[in-house]
Structures are given as structure tokens and as C-alpha cells.
C-alpha positions as CSV (number, residue, x, y, z in Angstrom):
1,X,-78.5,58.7,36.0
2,X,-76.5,57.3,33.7
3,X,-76.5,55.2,31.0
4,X,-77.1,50.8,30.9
5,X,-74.5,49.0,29.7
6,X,-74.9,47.8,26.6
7,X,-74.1,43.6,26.7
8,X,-71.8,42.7,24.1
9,X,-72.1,39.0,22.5
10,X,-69.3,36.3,22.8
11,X,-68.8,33.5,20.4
12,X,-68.1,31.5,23.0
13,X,-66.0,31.1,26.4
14,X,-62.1,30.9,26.0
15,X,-60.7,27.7,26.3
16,X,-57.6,29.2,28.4
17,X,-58.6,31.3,31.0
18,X,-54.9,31.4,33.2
19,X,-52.0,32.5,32.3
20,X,-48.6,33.2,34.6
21,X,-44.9,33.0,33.6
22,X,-42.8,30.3,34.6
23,X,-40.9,30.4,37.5
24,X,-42.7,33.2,39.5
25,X,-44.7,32.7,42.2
26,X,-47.4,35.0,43.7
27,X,-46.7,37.4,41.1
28,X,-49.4,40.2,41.3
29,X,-52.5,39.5,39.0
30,X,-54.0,41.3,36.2
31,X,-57.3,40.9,34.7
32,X,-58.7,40.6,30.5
33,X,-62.5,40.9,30.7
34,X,-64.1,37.8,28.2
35,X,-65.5,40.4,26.3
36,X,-62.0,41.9,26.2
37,X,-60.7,38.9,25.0
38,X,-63.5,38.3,22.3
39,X,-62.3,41.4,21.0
40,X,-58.8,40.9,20.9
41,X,-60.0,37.3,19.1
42,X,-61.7,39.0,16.3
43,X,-59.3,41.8,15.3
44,X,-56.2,40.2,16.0
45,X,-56.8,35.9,15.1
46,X,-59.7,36.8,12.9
47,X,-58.4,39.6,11.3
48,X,-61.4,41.9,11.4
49,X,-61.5,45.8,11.3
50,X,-63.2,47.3,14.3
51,X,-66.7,47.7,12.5
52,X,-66.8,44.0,11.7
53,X,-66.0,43.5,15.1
54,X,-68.4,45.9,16.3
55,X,-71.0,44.5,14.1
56,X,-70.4,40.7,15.5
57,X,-70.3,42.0,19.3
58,X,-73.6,44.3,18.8
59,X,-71.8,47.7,20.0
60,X,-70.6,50.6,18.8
61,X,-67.1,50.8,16.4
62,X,-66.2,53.8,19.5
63,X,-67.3,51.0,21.9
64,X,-65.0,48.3,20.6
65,X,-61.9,50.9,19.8
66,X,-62.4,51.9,23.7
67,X,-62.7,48.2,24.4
68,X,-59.6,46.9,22.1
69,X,-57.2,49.8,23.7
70,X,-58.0,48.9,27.4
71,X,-57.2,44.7,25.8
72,X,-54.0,45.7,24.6
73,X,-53.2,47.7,28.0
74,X,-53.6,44.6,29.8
75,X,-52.0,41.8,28.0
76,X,-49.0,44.3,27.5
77,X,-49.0,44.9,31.2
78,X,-49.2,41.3,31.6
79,X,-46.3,40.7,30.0
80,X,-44.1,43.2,30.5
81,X,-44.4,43.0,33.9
82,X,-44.8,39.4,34.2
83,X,-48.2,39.4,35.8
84,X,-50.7,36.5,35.9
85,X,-53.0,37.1,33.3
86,X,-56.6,35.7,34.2
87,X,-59.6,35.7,32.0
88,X,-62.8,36.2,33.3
89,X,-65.9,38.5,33.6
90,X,-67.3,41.9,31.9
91,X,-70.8,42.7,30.3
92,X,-71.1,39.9,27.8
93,X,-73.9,37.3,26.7
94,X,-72.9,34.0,24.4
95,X,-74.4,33.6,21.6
96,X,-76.9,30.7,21.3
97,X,-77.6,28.9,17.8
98,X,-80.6,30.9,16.7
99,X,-78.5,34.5,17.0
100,X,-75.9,33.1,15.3
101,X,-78.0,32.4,11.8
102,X,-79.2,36.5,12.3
């Protein structure tokens, strides 16, 4: 049997959530998970190492390198190939105010 999947805590949802380049329609669609995207959002706009990040989210630093890799494979893919990019779903919670003063 294998193991539960651990939820990982989001700051909160992301205010743009569709993306598609101009000009092309019924392009194929690709898919960033929110937590995904809450990754990309602390290492990349934040500037956080991966064990801040790991720390803020409540996983593992192996967890969020794993999760950070798979990000940048699909925003790359996104954009290379001029897929829609659509953010939605994974295994995430949002923080509430009482978490956030832990």
C-alpha cells in the first residue's frame, strides 16, 4: 500500500488562473498544479531557497525540488510550444489566519 499524500499549504489561490497566446485557437492545453504554482511563487518572486520553501508548504526540501522540476517542465512546455497554460488543482490546503502566526 503505498504512501498518503502529504497536503502541501498555499498562501492563497492565484489571481490568474488562464493563460493562452494570442492568436491561436484550440491550441492543446497544459496543466500547473496550484501547489505547483505556489512553489514556483516562493522560489522564483519570493526568492526563497527550496528549504524555505519547503518549510512554508510543510513538505519535504526532496518534495519541493521534485515539485519545482515538474513546475518548470510545464511552464517551459507551455511556452515553447504555445500551449494554454491553466492553473488549477493538486494536493494543497490554504492557509487560514491562525496557521499563518505558527
Amino acid at each position: 500500500m503505498s504512501r498518503p499524500v502529504k497536503k502541501r499549504y498555499v498562501m492563497k489561490e492565484p489571481e490568474f488562473k488562464h493563460f493562452r497566446t494570442v492568436g491561436r485557437k484550440g491550441a492543446m492545453k497544459t496543466v500547473l498544479t496550484i501547489d505547483e504554482y505556489e512553489t514556483l511563487r516562493l522560489i522564483d518572486v519570493e526568492g526563497l531557497t527550496q528549504e524555505e520553501c519547503a518549510e512554508k508548504m510543510r513538505v519535504g526540501r526532496t518534495t519541493i525540488q521534485s515539485i519545482y522540476s515538474h513546475a518548470r517542465y510545464v511552464l517551459s512546455d507551455a511556452m515553447v510550444n504555445g500551449k494554454e497554460l491553466i492553473i488549477d488543482g493538486g494536493q494543497f490546503v490554504y492557509y487560514d489566519d491562525a496557521q499563518l502566526k505558527r
